[in-house]
mmCIF file of the N, C-alpha and C atoms, coordinates in Angstrom:
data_MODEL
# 
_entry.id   MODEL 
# 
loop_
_atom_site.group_PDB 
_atom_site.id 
_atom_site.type_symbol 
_atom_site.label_atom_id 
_atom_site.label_alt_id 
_atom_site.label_comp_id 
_atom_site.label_asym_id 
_atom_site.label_entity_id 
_atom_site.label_seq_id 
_atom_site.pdbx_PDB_ins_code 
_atom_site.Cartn_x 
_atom_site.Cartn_y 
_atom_site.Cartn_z 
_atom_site.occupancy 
_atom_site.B_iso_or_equiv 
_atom_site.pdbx_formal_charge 
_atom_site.auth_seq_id 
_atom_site.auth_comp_id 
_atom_site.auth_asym_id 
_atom_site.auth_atom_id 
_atom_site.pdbx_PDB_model_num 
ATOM 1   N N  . UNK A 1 1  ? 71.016 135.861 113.575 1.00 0.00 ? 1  UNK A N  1 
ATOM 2   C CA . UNK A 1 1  ? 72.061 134.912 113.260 1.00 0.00 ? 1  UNK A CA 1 
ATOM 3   C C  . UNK A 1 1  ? 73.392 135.641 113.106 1.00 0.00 ? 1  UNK A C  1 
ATOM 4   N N  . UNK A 1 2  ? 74.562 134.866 113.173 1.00 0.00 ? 2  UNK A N  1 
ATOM 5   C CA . UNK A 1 2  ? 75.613 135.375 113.367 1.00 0.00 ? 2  UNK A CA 1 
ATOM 6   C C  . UNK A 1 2  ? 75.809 136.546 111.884 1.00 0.00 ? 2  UNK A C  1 
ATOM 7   N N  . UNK A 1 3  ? 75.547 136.061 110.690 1.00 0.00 ? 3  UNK A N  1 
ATOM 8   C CA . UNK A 1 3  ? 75.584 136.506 109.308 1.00 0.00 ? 3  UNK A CA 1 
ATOM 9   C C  . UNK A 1 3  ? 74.932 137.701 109.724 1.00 0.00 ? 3  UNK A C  1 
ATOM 10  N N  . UNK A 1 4  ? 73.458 137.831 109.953 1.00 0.00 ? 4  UNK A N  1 
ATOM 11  C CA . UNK A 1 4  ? 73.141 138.953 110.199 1.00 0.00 ? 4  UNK A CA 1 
ATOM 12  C C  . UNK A 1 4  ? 73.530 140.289 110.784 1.00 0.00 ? 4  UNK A C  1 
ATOM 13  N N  . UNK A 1 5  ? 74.165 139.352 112.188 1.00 0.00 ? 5  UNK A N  1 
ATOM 14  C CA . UNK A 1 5  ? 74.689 140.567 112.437 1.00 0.00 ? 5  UNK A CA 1 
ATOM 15  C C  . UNK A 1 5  ? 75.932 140.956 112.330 1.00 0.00 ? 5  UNK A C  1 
ATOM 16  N N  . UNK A 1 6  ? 76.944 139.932 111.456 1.00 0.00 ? 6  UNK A N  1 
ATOM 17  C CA . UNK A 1 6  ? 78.185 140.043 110.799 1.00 0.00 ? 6  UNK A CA 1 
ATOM 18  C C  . UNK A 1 6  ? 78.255 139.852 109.852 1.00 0.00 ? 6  UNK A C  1 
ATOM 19  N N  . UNK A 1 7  ? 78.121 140.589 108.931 1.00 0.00 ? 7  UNK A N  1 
ATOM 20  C CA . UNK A 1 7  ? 77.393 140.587 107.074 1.00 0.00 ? 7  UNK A CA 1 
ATOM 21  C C  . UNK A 1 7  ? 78.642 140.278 106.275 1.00 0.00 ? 7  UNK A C  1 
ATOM 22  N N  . UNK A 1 8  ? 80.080 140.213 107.460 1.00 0.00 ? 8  UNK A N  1 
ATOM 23  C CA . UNK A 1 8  ? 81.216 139.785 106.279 1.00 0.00 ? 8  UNK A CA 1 
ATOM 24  C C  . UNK A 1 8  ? 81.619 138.644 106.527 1.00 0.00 ? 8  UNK A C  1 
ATOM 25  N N  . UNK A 1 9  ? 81.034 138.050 107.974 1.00 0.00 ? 9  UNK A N  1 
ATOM 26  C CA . UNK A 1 9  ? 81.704 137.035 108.099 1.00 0.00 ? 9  UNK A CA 1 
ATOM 27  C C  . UNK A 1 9  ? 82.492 137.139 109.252 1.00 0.00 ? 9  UNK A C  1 
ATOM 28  N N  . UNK A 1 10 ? 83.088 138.242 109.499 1.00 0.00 ? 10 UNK A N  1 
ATOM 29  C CA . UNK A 1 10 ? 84.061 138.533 110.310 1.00 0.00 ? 10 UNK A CA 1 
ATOM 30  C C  . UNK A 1 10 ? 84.238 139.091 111.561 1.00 0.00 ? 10 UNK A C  1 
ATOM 31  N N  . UNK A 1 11 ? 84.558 139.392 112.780 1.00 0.00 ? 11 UNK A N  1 
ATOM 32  C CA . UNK A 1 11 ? 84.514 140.245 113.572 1.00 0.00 ? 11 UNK A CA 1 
ATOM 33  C C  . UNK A 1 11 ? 85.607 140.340 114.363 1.00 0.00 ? 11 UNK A C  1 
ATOM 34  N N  . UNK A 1 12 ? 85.968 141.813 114.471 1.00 0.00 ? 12 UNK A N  1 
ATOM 35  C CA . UNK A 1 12 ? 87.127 142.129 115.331 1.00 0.00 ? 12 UNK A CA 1 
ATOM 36  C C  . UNK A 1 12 ? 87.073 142.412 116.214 1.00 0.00 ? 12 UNK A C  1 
ATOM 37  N N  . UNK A 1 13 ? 88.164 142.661 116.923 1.00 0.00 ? 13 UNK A N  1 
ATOM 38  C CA . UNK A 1 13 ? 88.384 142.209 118.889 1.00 0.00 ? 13 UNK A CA 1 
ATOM 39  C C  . UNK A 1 13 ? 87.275 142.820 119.103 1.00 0.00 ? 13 UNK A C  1 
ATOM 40  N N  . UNK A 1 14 ? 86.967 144.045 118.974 1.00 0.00 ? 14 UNK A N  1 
ATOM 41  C CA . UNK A 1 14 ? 86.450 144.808 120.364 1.00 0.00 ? 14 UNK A CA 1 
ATOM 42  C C  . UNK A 1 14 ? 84.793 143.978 120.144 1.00 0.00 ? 14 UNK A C  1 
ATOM 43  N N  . UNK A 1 15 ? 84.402 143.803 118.837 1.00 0.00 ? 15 UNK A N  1 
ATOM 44  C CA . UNK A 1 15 ? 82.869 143.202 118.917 1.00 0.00 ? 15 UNK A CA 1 
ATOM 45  C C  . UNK A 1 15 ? 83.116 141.858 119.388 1.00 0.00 ? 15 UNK A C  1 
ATOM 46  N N  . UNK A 1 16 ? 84.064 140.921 118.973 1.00 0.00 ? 16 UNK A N  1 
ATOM 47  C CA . UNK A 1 16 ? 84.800 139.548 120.076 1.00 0.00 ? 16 UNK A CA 1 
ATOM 48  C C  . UNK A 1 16 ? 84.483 139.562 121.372 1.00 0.00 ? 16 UNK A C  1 
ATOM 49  N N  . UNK A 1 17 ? 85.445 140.603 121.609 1.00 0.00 ? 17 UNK A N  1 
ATOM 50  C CA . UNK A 1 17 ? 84.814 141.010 123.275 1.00 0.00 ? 17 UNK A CA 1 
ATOM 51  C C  . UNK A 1 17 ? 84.049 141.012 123.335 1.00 0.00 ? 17 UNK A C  1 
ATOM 52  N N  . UNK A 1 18 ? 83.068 141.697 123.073 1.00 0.00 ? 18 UNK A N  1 
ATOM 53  C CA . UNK A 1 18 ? 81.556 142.102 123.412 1.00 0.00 ? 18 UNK A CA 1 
ATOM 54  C C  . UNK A 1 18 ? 80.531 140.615 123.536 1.00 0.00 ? 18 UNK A C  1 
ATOM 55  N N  . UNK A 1 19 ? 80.678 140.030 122.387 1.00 0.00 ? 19 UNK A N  1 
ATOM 56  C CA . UNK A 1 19 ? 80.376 138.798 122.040 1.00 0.00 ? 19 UNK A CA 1 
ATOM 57  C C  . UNK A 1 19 ? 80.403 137.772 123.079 1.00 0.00 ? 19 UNK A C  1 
ATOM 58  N N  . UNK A 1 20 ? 81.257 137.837 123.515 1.00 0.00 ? 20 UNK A N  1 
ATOM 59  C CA . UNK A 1 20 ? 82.259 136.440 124.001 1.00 0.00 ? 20 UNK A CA 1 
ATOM 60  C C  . UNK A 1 20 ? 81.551 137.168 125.449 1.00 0.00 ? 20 UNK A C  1 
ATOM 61  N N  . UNK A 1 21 ? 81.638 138.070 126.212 1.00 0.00 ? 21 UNK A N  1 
ATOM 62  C CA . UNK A 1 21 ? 81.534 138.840 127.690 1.00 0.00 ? 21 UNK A CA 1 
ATOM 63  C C  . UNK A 1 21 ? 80.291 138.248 128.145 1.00 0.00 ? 21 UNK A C  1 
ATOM 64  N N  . UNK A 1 22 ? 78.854 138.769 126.866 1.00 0.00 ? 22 UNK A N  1 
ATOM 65  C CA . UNK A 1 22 ? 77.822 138.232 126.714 1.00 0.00 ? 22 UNK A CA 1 
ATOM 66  C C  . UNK A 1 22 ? 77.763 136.502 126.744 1.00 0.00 ? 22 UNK A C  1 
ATOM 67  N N  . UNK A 1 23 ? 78.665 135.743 126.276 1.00 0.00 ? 23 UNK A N  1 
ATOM 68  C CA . UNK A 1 23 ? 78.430 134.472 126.564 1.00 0.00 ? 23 UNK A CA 1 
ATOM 69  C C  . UNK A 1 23 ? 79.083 133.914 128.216 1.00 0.00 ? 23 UNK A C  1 
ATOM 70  N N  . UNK A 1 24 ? 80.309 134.748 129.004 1.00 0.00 ? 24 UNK A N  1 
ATOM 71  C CA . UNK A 1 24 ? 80.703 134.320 129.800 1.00 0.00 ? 24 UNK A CA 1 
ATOM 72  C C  . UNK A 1 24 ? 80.937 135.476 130.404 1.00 0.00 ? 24 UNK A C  1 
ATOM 73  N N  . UNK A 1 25 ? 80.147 135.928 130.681 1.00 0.00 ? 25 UNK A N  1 
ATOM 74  C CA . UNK A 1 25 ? 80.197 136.998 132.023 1.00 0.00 ? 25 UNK A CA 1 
ATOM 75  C C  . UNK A 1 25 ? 81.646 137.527 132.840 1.00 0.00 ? 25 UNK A C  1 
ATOM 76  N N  . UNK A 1 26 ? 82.080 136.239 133.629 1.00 0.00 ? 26 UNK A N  1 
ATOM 77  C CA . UNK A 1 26 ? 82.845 135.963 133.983 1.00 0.00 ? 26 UNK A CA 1 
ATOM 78  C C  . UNK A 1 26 ? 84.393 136.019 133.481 1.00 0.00 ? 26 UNK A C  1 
ATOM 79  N N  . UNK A 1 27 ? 84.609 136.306 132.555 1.00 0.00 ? 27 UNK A N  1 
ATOM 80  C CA . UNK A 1 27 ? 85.698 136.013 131.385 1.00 0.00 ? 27 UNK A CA 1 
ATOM 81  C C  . UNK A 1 27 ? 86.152 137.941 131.886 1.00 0.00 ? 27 UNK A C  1 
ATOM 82  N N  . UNK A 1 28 ? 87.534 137.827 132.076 1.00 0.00 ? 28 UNK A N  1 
ATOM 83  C CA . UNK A 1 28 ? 88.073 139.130 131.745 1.00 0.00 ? 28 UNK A CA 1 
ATOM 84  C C  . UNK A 1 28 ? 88.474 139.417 130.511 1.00 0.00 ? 28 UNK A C  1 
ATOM 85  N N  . UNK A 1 29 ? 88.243 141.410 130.484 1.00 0.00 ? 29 UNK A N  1 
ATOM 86  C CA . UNK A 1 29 ? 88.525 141.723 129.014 1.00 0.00 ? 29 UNK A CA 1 
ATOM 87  C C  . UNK A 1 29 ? 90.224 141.149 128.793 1.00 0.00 ? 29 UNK A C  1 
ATOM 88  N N  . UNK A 1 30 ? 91.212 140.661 129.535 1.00 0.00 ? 30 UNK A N  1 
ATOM 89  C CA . UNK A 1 30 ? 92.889 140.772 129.252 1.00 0.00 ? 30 UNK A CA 1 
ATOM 90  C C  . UNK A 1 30 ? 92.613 139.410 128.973 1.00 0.00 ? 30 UNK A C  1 
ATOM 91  N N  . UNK A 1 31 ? 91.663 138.166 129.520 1.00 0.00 ? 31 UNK A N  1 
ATOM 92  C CA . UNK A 1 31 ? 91.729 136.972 129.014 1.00 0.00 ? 31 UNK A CA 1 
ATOM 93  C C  . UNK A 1 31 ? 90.895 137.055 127.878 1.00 0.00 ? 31 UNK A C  1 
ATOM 94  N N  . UNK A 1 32 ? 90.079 137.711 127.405 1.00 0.00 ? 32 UNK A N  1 
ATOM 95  C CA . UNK A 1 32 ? 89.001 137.555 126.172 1.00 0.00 ? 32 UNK A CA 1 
ATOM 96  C C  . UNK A 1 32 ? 90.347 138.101 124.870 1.00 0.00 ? 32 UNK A C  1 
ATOM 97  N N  . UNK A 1 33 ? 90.619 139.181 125.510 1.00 0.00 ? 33 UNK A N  1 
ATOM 98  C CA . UNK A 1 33 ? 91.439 140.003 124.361 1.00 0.00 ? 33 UNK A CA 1 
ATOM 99  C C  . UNK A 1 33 ? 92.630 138.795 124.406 1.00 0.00 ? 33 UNK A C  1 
ATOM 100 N N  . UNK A 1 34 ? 93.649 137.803 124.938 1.00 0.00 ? 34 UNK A N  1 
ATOM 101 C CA . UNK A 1 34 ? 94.087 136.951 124.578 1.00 0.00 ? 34 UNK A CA 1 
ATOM 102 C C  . UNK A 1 34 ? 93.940 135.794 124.034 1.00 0.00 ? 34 UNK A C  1 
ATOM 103 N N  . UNK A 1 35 ? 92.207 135.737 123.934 1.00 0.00 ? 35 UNK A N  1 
ATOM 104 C CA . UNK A 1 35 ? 91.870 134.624 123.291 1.00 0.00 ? 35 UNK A CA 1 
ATOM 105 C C  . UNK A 1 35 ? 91.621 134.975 122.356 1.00 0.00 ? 35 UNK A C  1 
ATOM 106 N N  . UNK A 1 36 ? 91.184 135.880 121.742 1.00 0.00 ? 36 UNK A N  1 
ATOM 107 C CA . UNK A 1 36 ? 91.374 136.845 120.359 1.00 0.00 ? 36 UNK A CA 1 
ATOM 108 C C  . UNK A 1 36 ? 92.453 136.486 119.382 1.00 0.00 ? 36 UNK A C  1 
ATOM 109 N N  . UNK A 1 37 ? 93.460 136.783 120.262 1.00 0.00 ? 37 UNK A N  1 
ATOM 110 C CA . UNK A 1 37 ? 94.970 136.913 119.901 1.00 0.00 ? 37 UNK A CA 1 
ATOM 111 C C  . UNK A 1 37 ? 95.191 135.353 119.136 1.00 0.00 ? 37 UNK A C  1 
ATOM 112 N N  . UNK A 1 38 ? 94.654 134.109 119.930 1.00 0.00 ? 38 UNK A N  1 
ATOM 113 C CA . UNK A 1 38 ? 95.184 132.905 119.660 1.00 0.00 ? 38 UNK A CA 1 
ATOM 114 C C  . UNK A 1 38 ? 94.150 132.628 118.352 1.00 0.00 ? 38 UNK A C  1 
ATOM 115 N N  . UNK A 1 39 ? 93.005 133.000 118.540 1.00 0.00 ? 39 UNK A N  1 
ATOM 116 C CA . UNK A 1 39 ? 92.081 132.815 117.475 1.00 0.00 ? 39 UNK A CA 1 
ATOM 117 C C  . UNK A 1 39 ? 92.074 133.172 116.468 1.00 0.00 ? 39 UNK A C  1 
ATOM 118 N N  . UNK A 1 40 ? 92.562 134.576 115.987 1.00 0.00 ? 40 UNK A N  1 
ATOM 119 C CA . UNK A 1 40 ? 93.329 134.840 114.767 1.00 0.00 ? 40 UNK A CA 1 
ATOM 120 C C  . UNK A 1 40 ? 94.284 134.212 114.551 1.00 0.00 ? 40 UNK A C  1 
ATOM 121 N N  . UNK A 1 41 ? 93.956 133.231 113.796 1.00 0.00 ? 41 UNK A N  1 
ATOM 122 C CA . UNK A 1 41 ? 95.330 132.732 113.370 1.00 0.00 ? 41 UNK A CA 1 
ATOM 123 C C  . UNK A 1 41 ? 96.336 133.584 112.472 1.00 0.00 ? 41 UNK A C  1 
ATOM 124 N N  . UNK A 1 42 ? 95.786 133.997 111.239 1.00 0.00 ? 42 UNK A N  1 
ATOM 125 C CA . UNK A 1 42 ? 96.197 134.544 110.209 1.00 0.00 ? 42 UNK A CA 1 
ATOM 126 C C  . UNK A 1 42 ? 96.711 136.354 110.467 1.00 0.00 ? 42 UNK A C  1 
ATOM 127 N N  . UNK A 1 43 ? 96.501 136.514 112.343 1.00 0.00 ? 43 UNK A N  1 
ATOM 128 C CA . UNK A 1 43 ? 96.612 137.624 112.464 1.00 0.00 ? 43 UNK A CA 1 
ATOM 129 C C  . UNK A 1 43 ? 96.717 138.852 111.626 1.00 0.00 ? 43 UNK A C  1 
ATOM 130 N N  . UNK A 1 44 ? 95.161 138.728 111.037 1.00 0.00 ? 44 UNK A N  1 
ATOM 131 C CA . UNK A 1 44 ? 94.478 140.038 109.957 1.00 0.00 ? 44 UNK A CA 1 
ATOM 132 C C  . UNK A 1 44 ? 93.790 140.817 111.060 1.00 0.00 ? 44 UNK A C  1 
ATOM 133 N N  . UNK A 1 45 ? 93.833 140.837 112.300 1.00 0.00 ? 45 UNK A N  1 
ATOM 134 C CA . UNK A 1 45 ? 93.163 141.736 113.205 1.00 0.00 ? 45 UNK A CA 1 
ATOM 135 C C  . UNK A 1 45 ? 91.485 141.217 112.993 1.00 0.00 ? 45 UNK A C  1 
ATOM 136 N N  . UNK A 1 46 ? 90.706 139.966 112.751 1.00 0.00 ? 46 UNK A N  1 
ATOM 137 C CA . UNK A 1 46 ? 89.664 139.611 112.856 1.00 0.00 ? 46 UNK A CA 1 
ATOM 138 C C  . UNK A 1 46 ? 89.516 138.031 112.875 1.00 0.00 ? 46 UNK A C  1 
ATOM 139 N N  . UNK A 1 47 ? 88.699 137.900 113.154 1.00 0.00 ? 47 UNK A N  1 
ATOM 140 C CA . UNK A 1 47 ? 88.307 136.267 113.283 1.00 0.00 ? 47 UNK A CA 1 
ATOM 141 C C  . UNK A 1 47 ? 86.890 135.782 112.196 1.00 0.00 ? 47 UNK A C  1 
ATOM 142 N N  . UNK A 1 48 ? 87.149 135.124 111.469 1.00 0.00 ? 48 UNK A N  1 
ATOM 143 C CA . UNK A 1 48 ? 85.821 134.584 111.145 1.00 0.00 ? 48 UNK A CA 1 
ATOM 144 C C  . UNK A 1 48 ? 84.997 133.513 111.574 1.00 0.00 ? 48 UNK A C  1 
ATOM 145 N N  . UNK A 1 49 ? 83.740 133.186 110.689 1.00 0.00 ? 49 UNK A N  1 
ATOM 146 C CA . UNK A 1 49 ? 83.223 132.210 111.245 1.00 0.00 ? 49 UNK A CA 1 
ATOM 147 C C  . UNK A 1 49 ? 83.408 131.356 112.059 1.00 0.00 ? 49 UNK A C  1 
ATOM 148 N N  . UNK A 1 50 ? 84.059 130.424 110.782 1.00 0.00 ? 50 UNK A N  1 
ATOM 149 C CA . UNK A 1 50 ? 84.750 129.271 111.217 1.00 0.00 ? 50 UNK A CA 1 
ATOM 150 C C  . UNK A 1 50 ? 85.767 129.366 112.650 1.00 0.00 ? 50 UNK A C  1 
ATOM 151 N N  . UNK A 1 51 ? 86.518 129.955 112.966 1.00 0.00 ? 51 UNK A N  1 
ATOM 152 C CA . UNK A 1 51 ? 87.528 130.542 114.170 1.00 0.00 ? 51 UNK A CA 1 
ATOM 153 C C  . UNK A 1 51 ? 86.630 130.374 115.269 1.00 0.00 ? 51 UNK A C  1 
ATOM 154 N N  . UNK A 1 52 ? 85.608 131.499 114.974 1.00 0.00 ? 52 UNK A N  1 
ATOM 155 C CA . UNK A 1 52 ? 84.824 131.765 116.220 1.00 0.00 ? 52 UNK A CA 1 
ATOM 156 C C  . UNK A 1 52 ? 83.699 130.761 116.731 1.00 0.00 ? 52 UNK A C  1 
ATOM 157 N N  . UNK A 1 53 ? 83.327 129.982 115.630 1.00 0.00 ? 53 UNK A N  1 
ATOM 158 C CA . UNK A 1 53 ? 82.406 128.205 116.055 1.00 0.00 ? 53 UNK A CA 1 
ATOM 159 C C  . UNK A 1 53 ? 83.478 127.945 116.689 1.00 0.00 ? 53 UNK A C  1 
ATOM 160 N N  . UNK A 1 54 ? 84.281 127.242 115.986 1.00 0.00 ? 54 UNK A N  1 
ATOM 161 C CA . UNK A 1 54 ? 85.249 126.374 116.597 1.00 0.00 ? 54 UNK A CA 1 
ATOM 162 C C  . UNK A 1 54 ? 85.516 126.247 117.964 1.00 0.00 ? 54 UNK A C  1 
ATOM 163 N N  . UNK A 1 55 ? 86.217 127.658 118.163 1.00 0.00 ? 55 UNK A N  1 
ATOM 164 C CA . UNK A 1 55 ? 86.368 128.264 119.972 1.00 0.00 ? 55 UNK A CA 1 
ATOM 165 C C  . UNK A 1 55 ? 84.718 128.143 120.677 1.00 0.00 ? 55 UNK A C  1 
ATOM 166 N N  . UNK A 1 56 ? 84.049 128.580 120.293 1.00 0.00 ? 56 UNK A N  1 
ATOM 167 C CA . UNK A 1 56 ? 82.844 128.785 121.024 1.00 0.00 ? 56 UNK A CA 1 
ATOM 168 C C  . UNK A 1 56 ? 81.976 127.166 121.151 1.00 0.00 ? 56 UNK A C  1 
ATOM 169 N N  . UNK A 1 57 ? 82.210 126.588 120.178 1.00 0.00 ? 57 UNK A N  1 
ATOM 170 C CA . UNK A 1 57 ? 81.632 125.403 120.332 1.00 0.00 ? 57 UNK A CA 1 
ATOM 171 C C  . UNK A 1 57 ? 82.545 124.522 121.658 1.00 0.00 ? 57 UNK A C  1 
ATOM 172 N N  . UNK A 1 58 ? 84.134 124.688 121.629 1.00 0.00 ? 58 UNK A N  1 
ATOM 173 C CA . UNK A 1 58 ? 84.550 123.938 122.780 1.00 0.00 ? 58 UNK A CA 1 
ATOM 174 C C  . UNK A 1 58 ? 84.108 124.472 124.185 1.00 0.00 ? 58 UNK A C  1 
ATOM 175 N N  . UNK A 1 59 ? 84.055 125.738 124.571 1.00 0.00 ? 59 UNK A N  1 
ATOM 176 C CA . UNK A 1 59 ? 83.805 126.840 125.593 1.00 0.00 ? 59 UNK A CA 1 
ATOM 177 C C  . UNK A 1 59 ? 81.902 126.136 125.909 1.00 0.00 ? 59 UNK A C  1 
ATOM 178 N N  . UNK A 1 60 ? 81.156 126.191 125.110 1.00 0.00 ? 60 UNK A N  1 
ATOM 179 C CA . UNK A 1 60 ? 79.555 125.764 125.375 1.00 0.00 ? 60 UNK A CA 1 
ATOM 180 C C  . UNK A 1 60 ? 79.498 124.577 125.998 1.00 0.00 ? 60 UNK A C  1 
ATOM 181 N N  . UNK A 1 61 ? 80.403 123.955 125.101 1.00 0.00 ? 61 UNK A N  1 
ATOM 182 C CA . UNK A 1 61 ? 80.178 122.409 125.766 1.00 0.00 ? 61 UNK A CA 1 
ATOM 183 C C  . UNK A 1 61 ? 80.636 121.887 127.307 1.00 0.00 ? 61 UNK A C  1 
ATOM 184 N N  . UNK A 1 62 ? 81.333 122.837 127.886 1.00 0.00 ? 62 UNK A N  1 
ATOM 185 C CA . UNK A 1 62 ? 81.530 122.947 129.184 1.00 0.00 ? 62 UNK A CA 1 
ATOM 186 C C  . UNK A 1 62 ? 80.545 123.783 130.210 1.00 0.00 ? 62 UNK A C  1 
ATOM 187 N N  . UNK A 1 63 ? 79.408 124.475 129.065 1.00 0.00 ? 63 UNK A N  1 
ATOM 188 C CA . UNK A 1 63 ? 78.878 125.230 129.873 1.00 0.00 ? 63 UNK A CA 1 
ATOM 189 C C  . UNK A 1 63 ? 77.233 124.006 130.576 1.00 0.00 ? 63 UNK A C  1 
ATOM 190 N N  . UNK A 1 64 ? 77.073 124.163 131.549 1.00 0.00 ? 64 UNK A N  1 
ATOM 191 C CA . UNK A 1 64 ? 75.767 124.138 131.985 1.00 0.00 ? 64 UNK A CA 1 
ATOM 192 C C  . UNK A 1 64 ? 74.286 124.223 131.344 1.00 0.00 ? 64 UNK A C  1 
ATOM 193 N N  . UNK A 1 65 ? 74.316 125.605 131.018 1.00 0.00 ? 65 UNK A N  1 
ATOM 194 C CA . UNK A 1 65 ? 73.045 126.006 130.113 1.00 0.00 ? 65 UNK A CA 1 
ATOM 195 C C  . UNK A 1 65 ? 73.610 125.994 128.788 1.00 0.00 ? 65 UNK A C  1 
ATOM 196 N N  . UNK A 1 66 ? 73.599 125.332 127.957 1.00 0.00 ? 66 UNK A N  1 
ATOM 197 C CA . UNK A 1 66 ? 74.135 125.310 126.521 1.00 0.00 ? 66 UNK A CA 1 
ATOM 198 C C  . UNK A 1 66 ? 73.325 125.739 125.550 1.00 0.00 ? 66 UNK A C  1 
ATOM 199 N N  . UNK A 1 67 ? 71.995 125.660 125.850 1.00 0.00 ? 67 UNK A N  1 
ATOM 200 C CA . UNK A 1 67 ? 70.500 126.391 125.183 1.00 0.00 ? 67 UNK A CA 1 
ATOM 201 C C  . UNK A 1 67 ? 70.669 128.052 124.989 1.00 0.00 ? 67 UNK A C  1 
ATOM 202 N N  . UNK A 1 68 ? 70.870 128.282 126.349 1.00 0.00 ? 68 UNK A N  1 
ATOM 203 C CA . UNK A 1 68 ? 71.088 129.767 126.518 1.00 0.00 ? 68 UNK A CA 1 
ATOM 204 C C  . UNK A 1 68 ? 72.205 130.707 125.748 1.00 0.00 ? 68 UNK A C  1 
ATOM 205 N N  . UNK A 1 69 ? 73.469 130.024 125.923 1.00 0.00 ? 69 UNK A N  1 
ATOM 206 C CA . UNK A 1 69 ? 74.573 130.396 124.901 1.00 0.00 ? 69 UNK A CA 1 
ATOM 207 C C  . UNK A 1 69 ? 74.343 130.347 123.587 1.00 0.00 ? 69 UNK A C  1 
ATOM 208 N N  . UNK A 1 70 ? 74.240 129.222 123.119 1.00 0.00 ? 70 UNK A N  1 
ATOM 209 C CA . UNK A 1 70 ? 73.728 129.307 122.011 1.00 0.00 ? 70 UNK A CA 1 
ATOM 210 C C  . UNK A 1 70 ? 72.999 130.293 121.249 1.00 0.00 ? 70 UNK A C  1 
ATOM 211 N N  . UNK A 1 71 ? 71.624 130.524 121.849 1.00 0.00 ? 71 UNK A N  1 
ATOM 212 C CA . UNK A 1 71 ? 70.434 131.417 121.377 1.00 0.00 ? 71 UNK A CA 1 
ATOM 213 C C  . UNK A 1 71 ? 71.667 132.816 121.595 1.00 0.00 ? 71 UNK A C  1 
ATOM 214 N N  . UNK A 1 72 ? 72.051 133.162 122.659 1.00 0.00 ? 72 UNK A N  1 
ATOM 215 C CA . UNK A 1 72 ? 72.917 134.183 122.229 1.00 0.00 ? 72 UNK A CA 1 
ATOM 216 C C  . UNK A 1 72 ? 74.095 134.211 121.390 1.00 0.00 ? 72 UNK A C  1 
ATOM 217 N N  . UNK A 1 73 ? 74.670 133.020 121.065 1.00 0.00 ? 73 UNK A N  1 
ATOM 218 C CA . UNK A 1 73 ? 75.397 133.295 119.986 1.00 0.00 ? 73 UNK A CA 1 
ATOM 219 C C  . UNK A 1 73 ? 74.847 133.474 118.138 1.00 0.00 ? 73 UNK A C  1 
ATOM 220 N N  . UNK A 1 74 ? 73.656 132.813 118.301 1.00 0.00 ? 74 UNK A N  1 
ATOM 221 C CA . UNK A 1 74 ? 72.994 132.761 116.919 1.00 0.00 ? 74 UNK A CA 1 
ATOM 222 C C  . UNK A 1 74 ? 71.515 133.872 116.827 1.00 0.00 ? 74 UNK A C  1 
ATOM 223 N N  . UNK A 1 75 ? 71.545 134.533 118.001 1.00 0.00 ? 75 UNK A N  1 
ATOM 224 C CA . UNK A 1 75 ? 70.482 135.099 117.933 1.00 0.00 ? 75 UNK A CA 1 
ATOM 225 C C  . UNK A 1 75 ? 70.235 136.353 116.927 1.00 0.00 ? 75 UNK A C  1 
ATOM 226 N N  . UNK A 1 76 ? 68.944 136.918 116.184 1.00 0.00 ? 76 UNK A N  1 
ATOM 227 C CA . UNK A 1 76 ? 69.077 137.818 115.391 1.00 0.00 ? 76 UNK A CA 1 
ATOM 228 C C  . UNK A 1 76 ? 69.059 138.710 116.030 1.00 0.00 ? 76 UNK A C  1 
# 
C-alpha cells in the first residue's frame, strides 16, 4: 500500500517519477517532472497523499486497464 511504502505520507519528484513511469510508460520524465511541479501545490518539494490520489485517480480513469494501475499504485 501506498503508506507502506511511503511511511510519511509523502513522496518526492524523483520517487513521483518512478511511480507515475510505472503507471504510464509512455509519459516523459520533462512531462512527469512538470506534473510534479503543478501537484505540489504548497511547493515543499513533495506531494502527499491526497495530491497524488487526486491526480492519479483523474489519469486511471482514462486508462483502459484500470485494475492494473491501480494494483500498482496500491500495491505492497
Amino acid at each position: 500500500a501506498f503508506i507502506s511504502k511511503h511511511p510519511t505520507g509523502k513522496l518526492d519528484k524523483d520517487t513521483f517519477i518512478a511511480t507515475f513511469k510505472q503507471l504510464f510508460p509512455e509519459s516523459s520524465k520533462n512531462l512527469t517532472s512538470s506534473l510534479f511541479d503543478i501537484i505540489d501545490i504548497n511547493h515543499d518539494g513533495t506531494i502527499d497523499f491526497n495530491e497524488f490520489l487526486f491526480r492519479i485517480r483523474r489519469k486511471i480513469s482514462r486508462k483502459k486497464n484500470t485494475s492494473n494501475s491501480i494494483s500498482i499504485t496500491f500495491s505492497t
